[in-house]
Every structure is written in C-alpha cells, then in structure tokens.
N, C-alpha and C positions, 0 to 999 in steps of 0.2 A: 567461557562460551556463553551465550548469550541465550535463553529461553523465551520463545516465541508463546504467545497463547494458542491453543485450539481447540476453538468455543465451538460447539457443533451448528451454531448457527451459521459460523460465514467458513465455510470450507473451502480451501486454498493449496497448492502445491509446496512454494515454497516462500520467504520472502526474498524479494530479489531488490528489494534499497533499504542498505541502514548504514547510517552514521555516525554509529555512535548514540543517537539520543531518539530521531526518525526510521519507524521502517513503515516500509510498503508492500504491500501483496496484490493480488490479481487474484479474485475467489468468484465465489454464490453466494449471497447472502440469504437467508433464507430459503423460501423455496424458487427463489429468482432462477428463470433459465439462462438472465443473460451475465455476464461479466463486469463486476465494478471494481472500482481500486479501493481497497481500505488503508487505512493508515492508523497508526499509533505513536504515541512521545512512552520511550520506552524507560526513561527516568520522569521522577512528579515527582511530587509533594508524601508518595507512596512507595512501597516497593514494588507493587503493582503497577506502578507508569497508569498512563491513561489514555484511552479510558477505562475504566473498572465497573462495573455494574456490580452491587452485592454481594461484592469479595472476590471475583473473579475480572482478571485480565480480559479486555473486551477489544475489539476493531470497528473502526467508524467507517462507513460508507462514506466515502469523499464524492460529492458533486459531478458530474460530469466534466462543466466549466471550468472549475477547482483545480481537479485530477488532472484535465487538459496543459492549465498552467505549470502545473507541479513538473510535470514529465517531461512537458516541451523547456522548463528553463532550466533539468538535469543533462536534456538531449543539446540543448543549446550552452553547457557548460560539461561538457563531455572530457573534456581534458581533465578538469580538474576534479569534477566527479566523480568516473570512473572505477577509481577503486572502492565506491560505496555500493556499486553496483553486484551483485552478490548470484544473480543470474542473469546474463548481457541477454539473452534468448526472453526469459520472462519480461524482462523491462521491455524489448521491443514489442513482444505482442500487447503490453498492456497501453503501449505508446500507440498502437497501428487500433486499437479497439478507441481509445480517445479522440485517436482521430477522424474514426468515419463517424463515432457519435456528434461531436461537434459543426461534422460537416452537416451533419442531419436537421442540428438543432437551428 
C-alpha cells in the first residue's frame, strides 16, 4: 500500500487519482480558504517522489488552467481511467471547483 504525504501545510481528505506513479488531492494549502488541486509523481529520482522540500514529501499547487486540463482529459477518458480513480465523489467535486474557476478566469 501506498503512503501519501501529510505536510501540514496543504490539508486534504483523501487522494482520489493515482496511477501508479500520479496522485491528486483536492485540499487548503496554506492558510487558503479556497480549494486547489495538488499533485505529486510518487516515484523520482527519490524514495520520496516529488516534490520533497528538505527531506520531506511535499504537494504542488497545480494551476488552475493546469488542474482544468488534468481533470477534464481524465473525465473525458473515463472509461479507461476509471480505475485510477480512488474517490469517484472527490474527483467530481475537484472537477465542478475547476470548472467554475475557469469559467471565472
């Protein structure tokens, strides 16, 4: 089984997309009130994947843009995806917050 980081800076429920080598969460990054996607490569150059900050397993803020494409080309590859998906509930709402971000942007 697979061990997730949990950095107290980006707090998160669960991750609901991995791979194999990709996961994705839906958290707070800081003291943010609002919701972004993080993402990590959970094998690297490391045993820590990356990213790592100073020996610790870390999560990256994905773009809004970014995050938009990421989610809509797994929603628009749903068949074959699917079983990456690890919470069908969390991936939608991370999907439904991409989407009214980008409508905004």
């Amino acid at each position: 089984m697979t061990e997730f980081p949990r950095p107290k800076n980006y707090l998160y429920n669960e991750v609901f997309y991995f791979d194999g080598e990709i996961a994705l969460i839906k958290g707070k990054y800081k003291d943010s009130e609002k919701y972004s996607i993080g993402m990590r490569w959970m094998v690297g150059e490391s045993d820590l994947g990356y990213p790592s900050t100073f020996g610790n397993p870390m999560w990256m803020v994905v773009p809004t843009k970014l995050a938009s494409f990421i989610l809509e080309g797994i929603f628009n590859d749903l068949e074959v995806l699917r079983k990456n998906i690890l919470n069908f509930q969390e991936f939608m709402d991370a999907l439904e917050i991409v989407r009214a971000r980008s409508i905004a942007i």
